[in-house]
C-alpha positions in Angstrom: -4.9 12.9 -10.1 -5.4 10.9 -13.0 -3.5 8.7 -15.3 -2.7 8.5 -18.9 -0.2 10.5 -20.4 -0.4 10.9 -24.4 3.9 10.7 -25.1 2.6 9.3 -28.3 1.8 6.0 -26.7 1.5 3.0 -29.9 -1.6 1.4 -30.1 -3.0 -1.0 -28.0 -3.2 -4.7 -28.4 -4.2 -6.6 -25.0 -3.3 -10.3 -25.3 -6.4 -10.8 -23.6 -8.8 -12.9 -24.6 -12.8 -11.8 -24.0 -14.0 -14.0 -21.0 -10.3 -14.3 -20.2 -9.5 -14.2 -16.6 -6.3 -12.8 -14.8 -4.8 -16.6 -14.3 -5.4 -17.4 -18.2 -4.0 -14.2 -19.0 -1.1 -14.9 -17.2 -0.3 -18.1 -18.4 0.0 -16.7 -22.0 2.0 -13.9 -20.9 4.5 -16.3 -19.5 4.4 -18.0 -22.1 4.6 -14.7 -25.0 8.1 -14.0 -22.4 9.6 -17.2 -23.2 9.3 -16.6 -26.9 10.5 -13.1 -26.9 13.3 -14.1 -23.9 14.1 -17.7 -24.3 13.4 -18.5 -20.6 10.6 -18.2 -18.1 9.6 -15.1 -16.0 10.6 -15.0 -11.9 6.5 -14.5 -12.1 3.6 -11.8 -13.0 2.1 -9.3 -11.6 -1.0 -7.1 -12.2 -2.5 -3.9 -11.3 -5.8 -2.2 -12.3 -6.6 0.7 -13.3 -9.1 3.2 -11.5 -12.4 5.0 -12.0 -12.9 8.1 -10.1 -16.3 7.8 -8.8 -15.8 11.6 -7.3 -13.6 14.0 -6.1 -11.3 15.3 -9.4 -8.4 17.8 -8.8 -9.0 17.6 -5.1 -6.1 15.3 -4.8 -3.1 17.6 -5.2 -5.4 20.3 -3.3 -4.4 17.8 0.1 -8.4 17.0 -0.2 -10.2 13.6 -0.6 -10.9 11.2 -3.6 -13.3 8.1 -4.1 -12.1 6.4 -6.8 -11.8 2.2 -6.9 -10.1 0.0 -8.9 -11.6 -2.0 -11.9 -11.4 -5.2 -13.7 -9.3 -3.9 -16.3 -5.7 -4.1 -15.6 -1.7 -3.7 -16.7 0.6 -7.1 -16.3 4.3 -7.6 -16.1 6.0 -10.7 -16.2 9.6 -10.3 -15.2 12.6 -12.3 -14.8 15.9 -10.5 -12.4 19.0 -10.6 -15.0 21.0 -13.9 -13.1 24.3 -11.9 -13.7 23.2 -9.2 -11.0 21.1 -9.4 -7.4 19.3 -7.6 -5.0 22.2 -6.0 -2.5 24.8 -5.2 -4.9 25.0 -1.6 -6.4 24.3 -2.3 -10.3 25.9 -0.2 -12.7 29.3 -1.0 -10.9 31.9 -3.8 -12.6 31.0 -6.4 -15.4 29.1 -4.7 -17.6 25.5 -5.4 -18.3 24.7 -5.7 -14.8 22.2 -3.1 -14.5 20.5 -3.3 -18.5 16.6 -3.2 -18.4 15.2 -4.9 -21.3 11.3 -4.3 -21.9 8.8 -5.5 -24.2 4.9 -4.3 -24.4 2.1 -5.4 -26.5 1.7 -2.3 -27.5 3.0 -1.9 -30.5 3.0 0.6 -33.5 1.4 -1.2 -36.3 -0.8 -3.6 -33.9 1.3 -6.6 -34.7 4.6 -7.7 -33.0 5.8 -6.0 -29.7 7.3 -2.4 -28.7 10.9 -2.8 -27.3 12.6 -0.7 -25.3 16.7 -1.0 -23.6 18.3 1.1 -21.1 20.7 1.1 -18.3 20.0 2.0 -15.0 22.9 3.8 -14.1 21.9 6.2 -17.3 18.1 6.5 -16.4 17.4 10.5 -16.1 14.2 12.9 -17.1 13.9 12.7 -20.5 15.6 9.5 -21.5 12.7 7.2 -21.5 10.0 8.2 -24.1 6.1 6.3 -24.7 5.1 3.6 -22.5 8.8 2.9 -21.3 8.9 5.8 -19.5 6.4 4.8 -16.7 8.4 1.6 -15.7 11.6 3.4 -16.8 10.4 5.7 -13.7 9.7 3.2 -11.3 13.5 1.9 -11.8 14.6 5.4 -11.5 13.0 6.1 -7.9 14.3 3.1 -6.9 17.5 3.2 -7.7 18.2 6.9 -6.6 21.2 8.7 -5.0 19.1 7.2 -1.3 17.3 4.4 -2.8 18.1 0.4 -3.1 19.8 -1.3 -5.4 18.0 -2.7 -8.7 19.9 -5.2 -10.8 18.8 -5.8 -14.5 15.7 -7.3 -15.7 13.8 -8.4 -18.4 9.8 -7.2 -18.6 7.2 -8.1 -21.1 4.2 -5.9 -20.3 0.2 -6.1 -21.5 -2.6 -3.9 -20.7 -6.2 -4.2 -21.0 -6.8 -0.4 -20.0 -7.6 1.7 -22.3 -5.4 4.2 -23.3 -6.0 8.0 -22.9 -9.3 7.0 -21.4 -8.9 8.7 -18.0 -9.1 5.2 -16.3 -5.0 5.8 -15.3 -3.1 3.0 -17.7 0.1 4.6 -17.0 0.1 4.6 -13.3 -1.3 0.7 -13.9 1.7 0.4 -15.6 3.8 2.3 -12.8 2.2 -0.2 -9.8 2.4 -3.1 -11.9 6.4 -2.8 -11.9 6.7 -1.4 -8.5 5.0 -4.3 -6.9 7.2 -6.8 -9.2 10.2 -5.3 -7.8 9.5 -5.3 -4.6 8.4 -8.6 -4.6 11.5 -9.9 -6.1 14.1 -8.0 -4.2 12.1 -8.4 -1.5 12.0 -5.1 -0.7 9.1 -4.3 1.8 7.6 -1.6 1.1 4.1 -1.4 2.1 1.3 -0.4 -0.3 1.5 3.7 0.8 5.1 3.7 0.3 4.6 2.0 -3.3 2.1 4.7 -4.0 4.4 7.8 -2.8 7.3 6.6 -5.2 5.3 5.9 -7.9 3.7 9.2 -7.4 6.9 10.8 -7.8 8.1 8.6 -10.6 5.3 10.2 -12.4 6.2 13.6 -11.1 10.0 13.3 -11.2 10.6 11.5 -14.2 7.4 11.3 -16.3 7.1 15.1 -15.8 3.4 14.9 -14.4 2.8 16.9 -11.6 -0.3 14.2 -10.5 -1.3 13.5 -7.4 -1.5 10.2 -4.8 -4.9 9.0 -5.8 -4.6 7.0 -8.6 -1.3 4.7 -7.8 -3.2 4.1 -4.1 -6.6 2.9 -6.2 -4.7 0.6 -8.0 -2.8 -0.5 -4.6 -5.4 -0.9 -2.6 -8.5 -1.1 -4.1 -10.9 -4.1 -3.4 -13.7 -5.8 -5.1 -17.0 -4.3 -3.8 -15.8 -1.4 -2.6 -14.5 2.3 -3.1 -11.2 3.7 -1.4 -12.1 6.5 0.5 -9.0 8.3 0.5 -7.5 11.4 2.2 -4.8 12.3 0.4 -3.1 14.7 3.3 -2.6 12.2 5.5 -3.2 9.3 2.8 -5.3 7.5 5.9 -7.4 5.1 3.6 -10.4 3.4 4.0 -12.9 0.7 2.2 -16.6 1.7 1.8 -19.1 -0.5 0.0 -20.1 0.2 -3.4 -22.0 -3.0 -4.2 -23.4 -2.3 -7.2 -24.9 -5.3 -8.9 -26.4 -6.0 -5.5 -28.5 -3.2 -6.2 -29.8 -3.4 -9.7 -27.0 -0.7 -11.0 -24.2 -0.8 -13.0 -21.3 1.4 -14.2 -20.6 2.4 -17.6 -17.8 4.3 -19.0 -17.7 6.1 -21.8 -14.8 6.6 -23.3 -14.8 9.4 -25.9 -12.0 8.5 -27.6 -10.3 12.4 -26.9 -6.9 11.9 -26.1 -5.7 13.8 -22.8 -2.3 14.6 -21.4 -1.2 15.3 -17.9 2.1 16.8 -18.8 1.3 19.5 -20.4 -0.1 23.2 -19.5 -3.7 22.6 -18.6 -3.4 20.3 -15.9 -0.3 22.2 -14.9 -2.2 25.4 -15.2 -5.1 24.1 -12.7 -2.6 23.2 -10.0 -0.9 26.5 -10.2 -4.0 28.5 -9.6 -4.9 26.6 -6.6 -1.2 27.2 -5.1 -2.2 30.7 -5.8 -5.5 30.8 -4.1 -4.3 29.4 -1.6 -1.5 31.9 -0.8 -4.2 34.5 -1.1 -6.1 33.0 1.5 -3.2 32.5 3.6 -3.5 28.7 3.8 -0.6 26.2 3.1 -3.4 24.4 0.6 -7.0 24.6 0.1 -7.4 21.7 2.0 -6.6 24.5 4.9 -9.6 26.8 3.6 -13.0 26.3 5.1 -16.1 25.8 3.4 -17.6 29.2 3.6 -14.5 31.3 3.1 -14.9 34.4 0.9 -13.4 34.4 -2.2 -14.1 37.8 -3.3 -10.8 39.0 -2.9 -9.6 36.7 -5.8 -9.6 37.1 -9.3 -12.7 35.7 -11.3 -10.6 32.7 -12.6 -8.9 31.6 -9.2 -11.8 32.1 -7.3 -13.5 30.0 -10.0 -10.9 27.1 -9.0 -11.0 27.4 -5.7 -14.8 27.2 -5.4 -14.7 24.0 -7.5 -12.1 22.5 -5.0 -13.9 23.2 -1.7 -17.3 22.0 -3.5 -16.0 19.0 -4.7 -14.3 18.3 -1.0 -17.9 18.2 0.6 -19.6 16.3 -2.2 -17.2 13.3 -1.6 -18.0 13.5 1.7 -21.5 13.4 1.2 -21.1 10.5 -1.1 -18.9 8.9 1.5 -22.1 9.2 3.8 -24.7 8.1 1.4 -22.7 4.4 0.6 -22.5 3.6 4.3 -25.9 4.5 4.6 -26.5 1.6 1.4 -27.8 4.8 -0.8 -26.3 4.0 -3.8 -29.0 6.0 -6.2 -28.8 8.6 -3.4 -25.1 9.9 -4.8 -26.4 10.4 -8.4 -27.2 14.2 -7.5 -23.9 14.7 -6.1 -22.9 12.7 -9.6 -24.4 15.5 -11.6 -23.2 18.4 -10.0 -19.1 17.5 -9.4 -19.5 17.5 -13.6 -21.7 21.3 -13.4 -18.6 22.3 -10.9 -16.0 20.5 -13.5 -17.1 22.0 -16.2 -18.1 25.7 -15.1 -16.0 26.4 -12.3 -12.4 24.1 -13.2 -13.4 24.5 -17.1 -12.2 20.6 -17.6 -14.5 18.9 -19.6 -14.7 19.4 -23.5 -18.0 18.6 -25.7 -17.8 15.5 -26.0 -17.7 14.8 -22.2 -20.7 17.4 -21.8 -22.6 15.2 -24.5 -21.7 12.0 -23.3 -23.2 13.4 -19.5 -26.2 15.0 -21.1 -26.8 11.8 -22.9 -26.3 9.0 -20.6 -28.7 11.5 -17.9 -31.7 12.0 -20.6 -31.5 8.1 -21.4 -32.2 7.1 -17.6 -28.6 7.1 -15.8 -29.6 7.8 -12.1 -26.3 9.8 -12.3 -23.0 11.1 -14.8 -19.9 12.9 -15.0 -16.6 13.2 -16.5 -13.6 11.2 -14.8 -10.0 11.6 -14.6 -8.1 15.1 -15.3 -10.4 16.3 -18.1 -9.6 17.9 -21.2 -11.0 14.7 -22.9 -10.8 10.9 -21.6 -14.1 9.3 -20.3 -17.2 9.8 -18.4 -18.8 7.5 -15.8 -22.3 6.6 -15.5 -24.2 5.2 -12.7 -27.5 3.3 -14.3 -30.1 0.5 -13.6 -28.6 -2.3 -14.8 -32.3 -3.2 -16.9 -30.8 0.4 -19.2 -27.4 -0.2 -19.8 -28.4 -1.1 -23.5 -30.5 1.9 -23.8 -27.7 4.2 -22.3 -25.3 2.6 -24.7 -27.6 2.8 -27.4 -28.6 6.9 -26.8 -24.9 7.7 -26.4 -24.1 6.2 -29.7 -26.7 7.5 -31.4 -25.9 11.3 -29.8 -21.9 11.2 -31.2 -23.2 9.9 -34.7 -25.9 12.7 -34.7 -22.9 15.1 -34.6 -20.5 13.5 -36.3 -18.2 12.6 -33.7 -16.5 9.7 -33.2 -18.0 6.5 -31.7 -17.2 6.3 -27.6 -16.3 3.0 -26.8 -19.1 2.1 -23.9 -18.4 -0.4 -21.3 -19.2 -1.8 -17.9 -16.9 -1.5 -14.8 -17.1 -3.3 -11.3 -14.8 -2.8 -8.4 -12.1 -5.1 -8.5 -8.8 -6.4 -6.7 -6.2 -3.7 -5.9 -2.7 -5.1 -7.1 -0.6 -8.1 -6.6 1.5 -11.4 -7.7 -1.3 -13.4 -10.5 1.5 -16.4 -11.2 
C-alpha cells in the first residue's frame, strides 16, 4: 500500500528548480555532492513517486492495484567509499569499510542539509530514525545474514514528492537507493526483485506492514500509462492512460493531513482482513469470491471485507474501460472506491471527504482519496478546460471552514526509475 511515513520527517526543500527537468536537476545535485563531499558522485539516480488511480488496501489483500508513476520524483547521487568493493564482506578488517554517510535536502529549518552516519554491520530495527531510515533499510536487506555484500557509500538525496501526501516519498526514496546499488555493484536484480526487497525494507526495518504496489509503480511505471498490477503473482502489465490526449487532466489535492503507515490504523485494517479471511476459510481475500456471504462476520470485518472484494472488481472494470479508450467512463468507478473507502474501510477523514465533494460539484468527471488514508491526498480526474475552476472551488471550500489550504497540482504518468547522470 502506500508510502509516506510521518517519523517526524524535516521539512522539505527540493533543489529543484520550476521548469527544471530530471537532467538539470541532476547536474546540480552532482554538483551540491561535491560541496558537501569534496569529490564527484559514481552517478544519480531517480525514482517517482506514485498515484493510485484505484484499488487501495487491496494490495496486502493478494488483490490488484492501478496506480502509475508521476513526474515528481526522489534522487540520489552516490559515490562507493574507494576503501571497500562490491565482493568483499564490509564490516570485516580496516575499519570504516562499511560507514554510510547520507545527506538530504531535507532539512530542519529549511536551510542547509539533514545528515545522517551509520555502519552497516550495526544497521538493525530501530536504529535509523526520519528520512535515513528508508535508505538505511535498503542497505539492511541487502546486506542480510543471505544477502550481498555492500561496502560504504556516500548519498546526497533530494525529493520533489511531497511529503505525507499519499503520493509514496519514502518508498521513492527506498527505489531510488535500491536501483543505485544495484547499479553500482552491479548486482542484477530485476525490477520485481527490487520491489520485494524494498517491500520488506519497509516491513522489516521501517516497521510498515505495506504492501508491493507502490515500490513496483515507481519501478516500472511508464509515461502514458498505468501499471496494472496483480500483486499475488506480481504479473504486471502497461495500460494506456493518455490523458492530455483526451482533454483531461489529473489533479491532486493534497490536504496537508499528515498520515503514518506505522502505526495502528493501517495496522488495524490489515489485521481485520487476516481475520475475515480465516473466517471464510480462505488463505486471503483474494481467495473469496465476489458473492460470498458475509453474514457470519462481525459488522466491522464484514465491513472490510466487502470494501476489499468491491474494490477488486472496480479495478478490473477500470482496467476494461482504459483499453476500451474510456477514460471519462472510470469516473463512476472513481466515485464509488471513495463511498467504499470511506463507509465500508472508514479511511478517509474530512478533509478528504471535502476535497472529493468539492472537486465533484466543481465539474471533476471523477474523485477520490489516494494512498492509505487517514489523511494524505485526493485525486481528481477533470477536463483539462476546469482545472482552474476545480482548483479554485477546492480552495475556496477549505477557507470556508477554516481548514488549511491543500496544495493543488497536476500529475501525468511518467518514467518508472533509473540512472539520470
Amino acid at each position: 500500500m502506500t508510502g509516506p511515513h510521518t517519523h517526524q520527517q524535516p521539512a522539505q526543500k527540493s533543489a529543484r528548480r520550476p521548469g527544471q527537468d530530471d537532467a538539470a536537476r541532476a547536474e546540480a545535485l552532482s554538483r551540491r555532492f561535491a560541496e558537501v563531499y569534496g569529490h564527484d558522485p559514481d552517478g544519480v539516480w531517480r525514482a517517482p513517486g506514485r498515484v493510485n488511480l484505484i484499488g487501495e488496501h487491496t494490495d496486502y489483500n493478494d488483490g490488484f492495484v492501478l496506480p502509475f508513476a508521476i513526474d515528481r520524483s526522489a534522487m540520489v547521487a552516490v559515490r562507493l567509499r574507494r576503501d571497500a568493493g562490491p565482493g568483499r564482506r564490509t564490516g570485516q578488517g580496516q575499519a570504516g569499510h562499511d560507514v554510510v554517510d547520507l545527506a538530504s535536502t531535507w532539512a530542519p529549518d529549511g536551510e542547509g542539509l539533514s545528515r545522517a552516519r551509520f555502519r552497516i554491520a550495526d544497521l538493525a530495527p530501530g536504529t535509523a530514525a526520519g528520512w535515513s531510515a528508508y535508505p538505511a533499510g535498503v542497505v539492511h536487506v541487502l546486506a542480510g545474514p543471505d544477502g550481498v555484500d555492500v561496502p560504504g557509500f556516500e548519498l546526497l538525496l533530494d525529493s520533489t514528492v511531497p511529503v505525507g501526501a499519499g503520493l509514496s516519498s519514502s518508498h521513492a526514496v527506498e527505489v531510488a537507493t535500491i536501483v543505485a546499488l544495484n547499479d553500482l555493484l552491479d548486482l542484477g536484480l530485476d525490477r520485481p526483485a527490487m520491489a520485494r526487497l524494498t517491500q520488506r525494507a519497509e516491513n522489516e526495518f521501517v516497521g510498515a506492514p505495506t504492501g508491493i504496489m507502490d515500490q513496483s509503480a515507481s519501478l516500472m511505471g511508464r509515461a502514458g500509462a498505468a501499471l496494472f498490477l496483480d500483486c499475488r503473482t506480481q504479473e504486471a502489465q502497461l495500460v494506456p492512460l493518455p490523458v492530455a490526449e483526451h482533454g483531461l487532466a489529473v489533479l491532486v489535492i493534497d490536504t496537508g493531513v499528515a498520515h503514518s503507515h506505522a502505526d495502528g490504523g493501517y495496522g488495524a485494517r490489515r489485521a481485520s482482513c487476516e481475520h475475515g479471511a480465516t473466517a471464510l476459510g480462505a488463505a486471503s481475500l483474494r481467495d473469496v469470491p465476489a458473492g460470498a456471504d458475509l453474514t457470519g462476520l462481525d459488522p466491522e470485518t464484514a465491513r472490510r471485507v466487502r470494501h476489499v472484494l468491491s474494490e477488486n472488481r472496480r479495478v478490473l472494470g477500470t482496467v476494461e474501460r482504459l483499453r476500451a479508450g474510456d477514460l471519462a467512463g472510470i469516473g463512476a468507478l472513481l466515485v464509488a472506491s471513495h463511498a467504499s473507502l470511506r463507509d465500508d474501510y472508514e479511511v478517509s477523514c474530512p478533509e478528504l471527504d471535502l476535497a472529493v465533494d468539492t472537486a465533484l460539484a466543481a465539474g471533476a468527471v471523477g474523485a477520490r482519496m489516494t494512498g492509505g488514508g487517514f489523511g494524505g491526498s485526493a485525486i481528481a480526474l477533470v477536463p483539462a478546460a476546469r482545472t482552474e475552476q476545480v482548483r479554485d472551488a477546492v480552495a475556496q471550500a477549505f477557507a470556508e471552514q477554516g481548514r488549511r489550504a491543500p496544495q493543488v497540482f497536476a500529475v501525468v504518468p511518467g518514467e518508472g526509475a533509473g540512472r539520470v547522470r
